[in-house]
C-alpha positions in Angstrom: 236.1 108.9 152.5 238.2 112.1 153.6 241.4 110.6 151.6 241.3 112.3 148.2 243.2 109.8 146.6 241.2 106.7 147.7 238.6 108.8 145.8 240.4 109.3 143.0 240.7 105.3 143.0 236.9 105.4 143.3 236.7 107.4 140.2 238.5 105.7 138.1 237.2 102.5 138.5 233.8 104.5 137.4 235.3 105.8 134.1 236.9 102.5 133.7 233.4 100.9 133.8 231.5 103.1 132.2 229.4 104.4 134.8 230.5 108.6 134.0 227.5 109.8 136.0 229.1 108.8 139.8 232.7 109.4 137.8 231.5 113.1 137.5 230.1 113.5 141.2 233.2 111.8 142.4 235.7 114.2 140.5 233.7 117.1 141.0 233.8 116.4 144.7 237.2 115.8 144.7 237.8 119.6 142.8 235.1 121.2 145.5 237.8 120.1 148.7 241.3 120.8 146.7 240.6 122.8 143.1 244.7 122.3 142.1 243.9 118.6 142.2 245.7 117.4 139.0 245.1 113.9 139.1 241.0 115.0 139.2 241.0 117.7 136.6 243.1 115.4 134.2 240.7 112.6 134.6 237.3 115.2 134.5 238.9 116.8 131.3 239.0 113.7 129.7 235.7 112.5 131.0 234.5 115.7 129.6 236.2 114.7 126.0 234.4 111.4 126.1 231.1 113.4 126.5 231.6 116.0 124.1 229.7 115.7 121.2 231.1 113.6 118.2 231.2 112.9 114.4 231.7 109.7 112.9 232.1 108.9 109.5 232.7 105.6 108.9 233.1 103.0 105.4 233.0 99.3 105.7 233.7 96.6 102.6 232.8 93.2 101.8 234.0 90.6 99.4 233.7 87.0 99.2 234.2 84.2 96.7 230.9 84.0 95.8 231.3 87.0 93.8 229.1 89.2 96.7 230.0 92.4 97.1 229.0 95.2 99.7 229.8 98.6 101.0 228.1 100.7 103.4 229.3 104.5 103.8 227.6 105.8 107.0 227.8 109.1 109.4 227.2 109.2 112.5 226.7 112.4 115.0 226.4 111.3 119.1 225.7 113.8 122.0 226.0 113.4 125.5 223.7 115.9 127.4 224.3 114.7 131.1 226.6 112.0 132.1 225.5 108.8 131.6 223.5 109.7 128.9 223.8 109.7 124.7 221.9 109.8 121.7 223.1 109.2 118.7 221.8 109.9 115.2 223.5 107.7 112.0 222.7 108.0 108.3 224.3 104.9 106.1 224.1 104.0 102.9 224.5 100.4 101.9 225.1 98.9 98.1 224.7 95.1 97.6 226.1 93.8 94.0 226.5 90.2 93.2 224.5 87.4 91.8 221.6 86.8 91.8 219.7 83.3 90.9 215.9 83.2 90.5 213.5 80.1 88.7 212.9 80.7 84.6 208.8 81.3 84.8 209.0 79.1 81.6 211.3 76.1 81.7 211.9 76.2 85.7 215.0 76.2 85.2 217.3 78.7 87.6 218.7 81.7 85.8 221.6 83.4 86.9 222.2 87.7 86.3 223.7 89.9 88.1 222.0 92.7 90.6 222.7 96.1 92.4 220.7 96.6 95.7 221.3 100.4 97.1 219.6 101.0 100.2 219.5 104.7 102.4 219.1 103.8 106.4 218.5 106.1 109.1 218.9 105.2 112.8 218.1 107.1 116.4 220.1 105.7 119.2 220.0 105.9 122.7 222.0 105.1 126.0 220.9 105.6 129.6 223.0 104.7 132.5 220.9 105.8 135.1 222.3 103.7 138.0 225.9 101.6 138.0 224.4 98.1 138.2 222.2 98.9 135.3 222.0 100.0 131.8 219.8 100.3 129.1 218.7 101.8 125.4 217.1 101.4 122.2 217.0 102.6 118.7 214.3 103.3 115.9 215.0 103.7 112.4 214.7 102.4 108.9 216.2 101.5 105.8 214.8 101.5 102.1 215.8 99.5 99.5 215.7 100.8 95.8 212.9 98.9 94.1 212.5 96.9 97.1 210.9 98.5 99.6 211.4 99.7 103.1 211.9 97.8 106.8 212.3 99.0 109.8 214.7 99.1 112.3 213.9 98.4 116.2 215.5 97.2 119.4 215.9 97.6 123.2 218.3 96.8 125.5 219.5 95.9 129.4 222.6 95.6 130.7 223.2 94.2 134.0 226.6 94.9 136.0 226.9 92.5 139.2 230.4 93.6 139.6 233.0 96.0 137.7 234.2 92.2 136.1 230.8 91.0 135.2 228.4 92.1 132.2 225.1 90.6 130.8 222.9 92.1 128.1 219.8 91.5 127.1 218.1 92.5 123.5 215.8 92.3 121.0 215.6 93.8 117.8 213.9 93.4 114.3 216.2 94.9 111.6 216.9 94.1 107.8 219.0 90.9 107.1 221.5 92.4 104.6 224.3 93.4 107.5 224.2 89.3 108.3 223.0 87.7 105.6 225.3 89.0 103.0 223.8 88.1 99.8 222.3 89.5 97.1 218.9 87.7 97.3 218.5 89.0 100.8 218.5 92.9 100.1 216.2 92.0 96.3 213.8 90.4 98.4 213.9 92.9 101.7 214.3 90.0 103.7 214.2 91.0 107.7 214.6 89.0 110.5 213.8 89.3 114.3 216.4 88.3 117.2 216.5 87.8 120.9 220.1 88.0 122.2 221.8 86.8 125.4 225.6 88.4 126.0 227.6 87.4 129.1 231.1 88.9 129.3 233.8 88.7 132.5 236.5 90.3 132.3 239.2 89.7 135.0 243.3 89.8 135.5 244.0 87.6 133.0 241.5 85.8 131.9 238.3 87.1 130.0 235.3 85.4 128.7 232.5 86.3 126.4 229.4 84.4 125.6 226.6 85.0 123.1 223.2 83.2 122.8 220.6 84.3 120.3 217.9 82.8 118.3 215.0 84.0 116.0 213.2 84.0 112.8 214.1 85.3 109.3 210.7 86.8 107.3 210.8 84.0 104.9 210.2 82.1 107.5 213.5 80.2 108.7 214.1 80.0 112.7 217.4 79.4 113.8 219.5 79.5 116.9 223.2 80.0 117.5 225.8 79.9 120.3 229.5 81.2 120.7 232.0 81.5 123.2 235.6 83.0 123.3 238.1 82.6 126.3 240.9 84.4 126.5 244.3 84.3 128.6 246.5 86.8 129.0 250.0 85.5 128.6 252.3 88.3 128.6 251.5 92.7 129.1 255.3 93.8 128.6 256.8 94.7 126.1 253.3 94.2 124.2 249.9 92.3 125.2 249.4 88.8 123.7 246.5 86.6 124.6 245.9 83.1 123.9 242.5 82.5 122.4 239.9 79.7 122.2 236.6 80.1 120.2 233.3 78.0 119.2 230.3 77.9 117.8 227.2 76.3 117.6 223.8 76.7 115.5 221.5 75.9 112.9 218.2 76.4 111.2 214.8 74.8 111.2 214.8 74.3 107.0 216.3 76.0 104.2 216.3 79.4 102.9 215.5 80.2 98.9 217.5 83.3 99.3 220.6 82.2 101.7 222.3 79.2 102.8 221.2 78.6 105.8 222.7 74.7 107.3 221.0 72.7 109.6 223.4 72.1 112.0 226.8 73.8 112.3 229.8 73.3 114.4 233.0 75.3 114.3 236.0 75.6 117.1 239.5 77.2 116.6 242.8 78.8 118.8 244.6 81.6 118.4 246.5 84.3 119.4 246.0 88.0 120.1 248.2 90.9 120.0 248.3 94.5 120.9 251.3 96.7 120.7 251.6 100.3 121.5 253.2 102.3 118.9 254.9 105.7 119.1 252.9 109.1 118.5 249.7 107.4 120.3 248.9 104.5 118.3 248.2 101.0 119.1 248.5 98.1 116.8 246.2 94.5 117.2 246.5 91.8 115.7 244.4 88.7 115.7 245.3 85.1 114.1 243.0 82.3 114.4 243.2 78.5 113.2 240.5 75.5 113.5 237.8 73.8 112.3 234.2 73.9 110.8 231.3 71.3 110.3 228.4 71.9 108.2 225.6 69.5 107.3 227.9 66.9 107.6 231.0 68.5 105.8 234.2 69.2 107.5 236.8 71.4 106.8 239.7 73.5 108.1 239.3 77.1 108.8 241.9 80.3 109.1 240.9 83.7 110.1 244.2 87.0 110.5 242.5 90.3 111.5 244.9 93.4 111.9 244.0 96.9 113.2 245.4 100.0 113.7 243.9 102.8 115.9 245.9 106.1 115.8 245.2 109.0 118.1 245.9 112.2 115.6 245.0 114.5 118.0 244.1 114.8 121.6 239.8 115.3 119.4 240.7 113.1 116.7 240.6 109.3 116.0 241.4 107.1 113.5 241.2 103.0 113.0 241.5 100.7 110.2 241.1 97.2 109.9 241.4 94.2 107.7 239.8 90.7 108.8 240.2 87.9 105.9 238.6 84.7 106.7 239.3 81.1 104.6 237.5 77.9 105.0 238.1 74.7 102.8 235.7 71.4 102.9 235.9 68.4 100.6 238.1 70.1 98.4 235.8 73.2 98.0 236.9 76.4 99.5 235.6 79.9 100.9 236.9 83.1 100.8 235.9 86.4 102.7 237.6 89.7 103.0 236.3 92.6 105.3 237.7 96.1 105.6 236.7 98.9 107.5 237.8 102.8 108.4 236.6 104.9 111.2 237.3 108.6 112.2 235.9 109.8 115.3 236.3 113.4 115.4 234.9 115.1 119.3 234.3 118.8 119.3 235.8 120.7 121.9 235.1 119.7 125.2 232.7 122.0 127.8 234.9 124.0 130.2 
């Protein structure tokens, strides 16, 4: 079309979605018919920010009341050489500490000590958006565990775009179980496991969707499936964004795990809120509260989950977020505590002219 701002439109909704390769055409065509175009240099200089390369440190914590403890410090460095287009390389370095239970070779009786795991990972990540209905990637790596061993690190990836509301991904992967299975028996005995994953999300005016399906097998030698879903409304956008929430989740395994619990059926559905403010100097705060309930091989219980975040934009090439989740459940009198914590900088280099 001949009207520059109708293509303007056009290329927004691209950067909005994602797809920066017909963003880029769009804007550049828009700078080759009127080169003062503001709104088009404003919207290609910050397409341009988004594709200049980027550092990532990162450090994430665990605690639960199980006495489990772990910490991952990672670094990440992600290029963009054409639009549409990234690779990412990302060292991390996770420490497992905690207890650890194994049988007494003499009486047969379990003993109980306590264990450090430290394990050094290295990932290569890649994105391709080569068309806008389509998307896909991969990533090869590994991670070695001292006095454990090493496993590897594999997956690929398609995403399908019917519309700009619309989203559903494909994947399979094979990693180590440490990042889900957080225990200490998992990273002593390099447990790994190997996934196929289903992930539907819509996203419209007001009301969003998103929808997971996996299942798999663990290496010593559980299968399990689970299912979740979380709806969202939209219920106000001024003077802040709140959204009214509604979660569940199904699953279960096929027997029991020596080295994690693993039930055989599990049930668990809650409501809740979320919020997003913006803050002033460029930050934006959210806040997620969540209330329900849980079933597990035939227990029932009450859950509560309260997740606040802060992103802060410190510069126009620097980024900043922390956040907090802390998640409680309590069945037959016995309860469950987790705490997760997390800081990430994302620091761009200058963009290309």
């Amino acid at each position: 079309p001949d009207d520059l701002r109708v293509r303007l439109g056009i290329a927004n909704v691209h950067v909005w979605s994602g797809v920066h390769r017909y963003a880029d055409r769009d804007l550049r065509a828009i700078l080759a018919l009127d080169p003062e175009h503001e709104g088009a240099k404003e919207k290609l200089e910050h397409l341009e920010r988004l594709r200049a390369p980027a550092f990532e440190p990162a450090f994430t914590w665990f605690s639960d009341s199980e006495d489990f403890r772990l910490s991952t410090a990672s670094t990440s460095v992600r290029i963009s050489p054409t639009p549409g287009r990234s690779l990412t390389l990302s060292l991390d370095a996770p420490r497992a500490e905690g207890r650890f239970f194994e049988l007494d070779p003499i009486s047969g009786l379990p003993v109980e000590r306590r264990e450090t795991v430290q394990g050094l990972g290295l990932r290569l990540h890649f994105e391709e958006r080569p068309e806008q209905g389509f998307a896909y990637g991969g990533e090869l790596g590994a991670v070695t565990y001292e006095g454990v061993g090493t496993s590897p690190r594999a997956s690929l990836h398609g995403t399908w775009y019917p519309d700009y509301r619309h989203a559903l991904r494909g994947e399979i992967l094979h990693e180590d179980a440490l990042p889900t299975v957080r225990s200490t028996q998992s990273a002593a005995r390099g447990i790994e496991r190997s996934v196929l994953r289903m992930v539907h999300s819509y996203r419209g005016e007001r009301l969003t969707s998103w929808t997971l399906l996996e299942g798999g097998r663990y290496s010593d030698d559980p299968t399990f499936w689970t299912a979740h879903t979380v709806l969202g409304y939209g219920l106000l956008r001024a003077p802040f964004e709140l959204d009214a929430l509604a979660l569940a989740g199904t699953g279960g395994f096929d027997e029991a795990s020596p080295s994690y619990y693993s039930p055989e059926d599990l049930l668990h559905y809650a409501l809740g809120l979320r919020l997003k403010k913006s803050l002033p100097g460029r930050a934006d705060f959210l806040l997620i509260g969540e209330v329900g309930r849980i079933r597990e091989d035939g227990f029932t219980g009450d859950t509560f989950r309260i997740a606040p975040e802060l992103r802060l934009q410190l510069r126009p090439e620097l980024e900043l977020s922390l956040r907090y989740d802390h998640y409680r459940s309590v069945r037959s009198g016995a309860s469950y505590d987790s705490d997760f914590a997390s800081a990430r900088l994302v620091w761009r280099f200058p963009a290309r002219p």
